[in-house]
C-alpha positions as CSV (number, residue, x, y, z in Angstrom):
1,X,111.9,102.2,85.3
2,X,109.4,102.8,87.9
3,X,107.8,106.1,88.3
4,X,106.7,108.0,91.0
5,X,103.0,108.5,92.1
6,X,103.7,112.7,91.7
7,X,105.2,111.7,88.6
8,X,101.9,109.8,87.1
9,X,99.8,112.2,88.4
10,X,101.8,115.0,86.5
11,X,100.9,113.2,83.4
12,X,96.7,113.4,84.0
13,X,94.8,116.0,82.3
14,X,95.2,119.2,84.9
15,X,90.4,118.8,85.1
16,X,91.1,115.4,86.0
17,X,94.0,115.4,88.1
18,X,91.9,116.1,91.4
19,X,89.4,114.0,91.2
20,X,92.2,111.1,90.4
21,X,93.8,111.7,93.3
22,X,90.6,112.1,95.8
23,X,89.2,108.7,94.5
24,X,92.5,106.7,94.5
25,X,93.6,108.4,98.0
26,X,89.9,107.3,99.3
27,X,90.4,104.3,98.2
28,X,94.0,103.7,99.5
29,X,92.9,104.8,102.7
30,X,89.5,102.8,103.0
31,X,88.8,98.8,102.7
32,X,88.5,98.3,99.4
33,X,90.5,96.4,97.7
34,X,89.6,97.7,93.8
35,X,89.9,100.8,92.5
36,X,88.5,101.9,89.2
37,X,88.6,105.2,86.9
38,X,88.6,107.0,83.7
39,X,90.5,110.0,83.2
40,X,92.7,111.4,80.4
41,X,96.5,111.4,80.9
42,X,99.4,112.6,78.7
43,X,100.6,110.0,75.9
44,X,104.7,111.0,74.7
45,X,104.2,113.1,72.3
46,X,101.7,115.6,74.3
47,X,98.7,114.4,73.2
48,X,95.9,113.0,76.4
49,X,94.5,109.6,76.0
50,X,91.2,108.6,78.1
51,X,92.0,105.3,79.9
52,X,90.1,103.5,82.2
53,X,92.9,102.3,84.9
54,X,91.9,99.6,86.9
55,X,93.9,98.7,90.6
56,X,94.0,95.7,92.9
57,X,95.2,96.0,96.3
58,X,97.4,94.4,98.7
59,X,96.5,95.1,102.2
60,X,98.3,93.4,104.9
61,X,96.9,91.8,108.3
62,X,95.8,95.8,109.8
63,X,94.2,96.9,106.6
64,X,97.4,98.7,105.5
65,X,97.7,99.2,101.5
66,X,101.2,97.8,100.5
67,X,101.0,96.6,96.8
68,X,98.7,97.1,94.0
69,X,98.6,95.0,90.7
70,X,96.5,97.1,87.7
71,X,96.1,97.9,84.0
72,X,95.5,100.7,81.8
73,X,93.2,100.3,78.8
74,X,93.1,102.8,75.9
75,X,89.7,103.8,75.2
């Protein structure tokens, strides 16, 4: 099941959830093609993990971002 991106970033600690979002949008919206970030976000049962997320992304021939391929690691 895939969620949405308001979804995930419902799930990020409320001090981190900004910054998430003005980094990734930057990114989105920029040349890069990595993306990069540690922040805590809610596990099942309530608790917050810290991750690091990492995201490569598809851009197509006018620089658009359509596709990202990334993982989450559990610090």
């Amino acid at each position: 099941e895939e969620n949405t991106y308001e979804e995930w970033l419902a799930l990020i600690h409320p001090d981190d959830r900004e910054p998430v979002h003005q980094s990734l949008t930057g990114v989105l919206e920029g040349k890069s093609n990595y993306w990069c970030m540690e922040y805590r976000i809610q596990r099942v049962g309530g608790e917050y993990a810290h991750v690091q997320d990492r995201v490569f992304i598809g851009r197509n021939a006018d620089g658009l971002a359509v596709s990202g391929i990334g993982a989450m690691s559990d610090l």
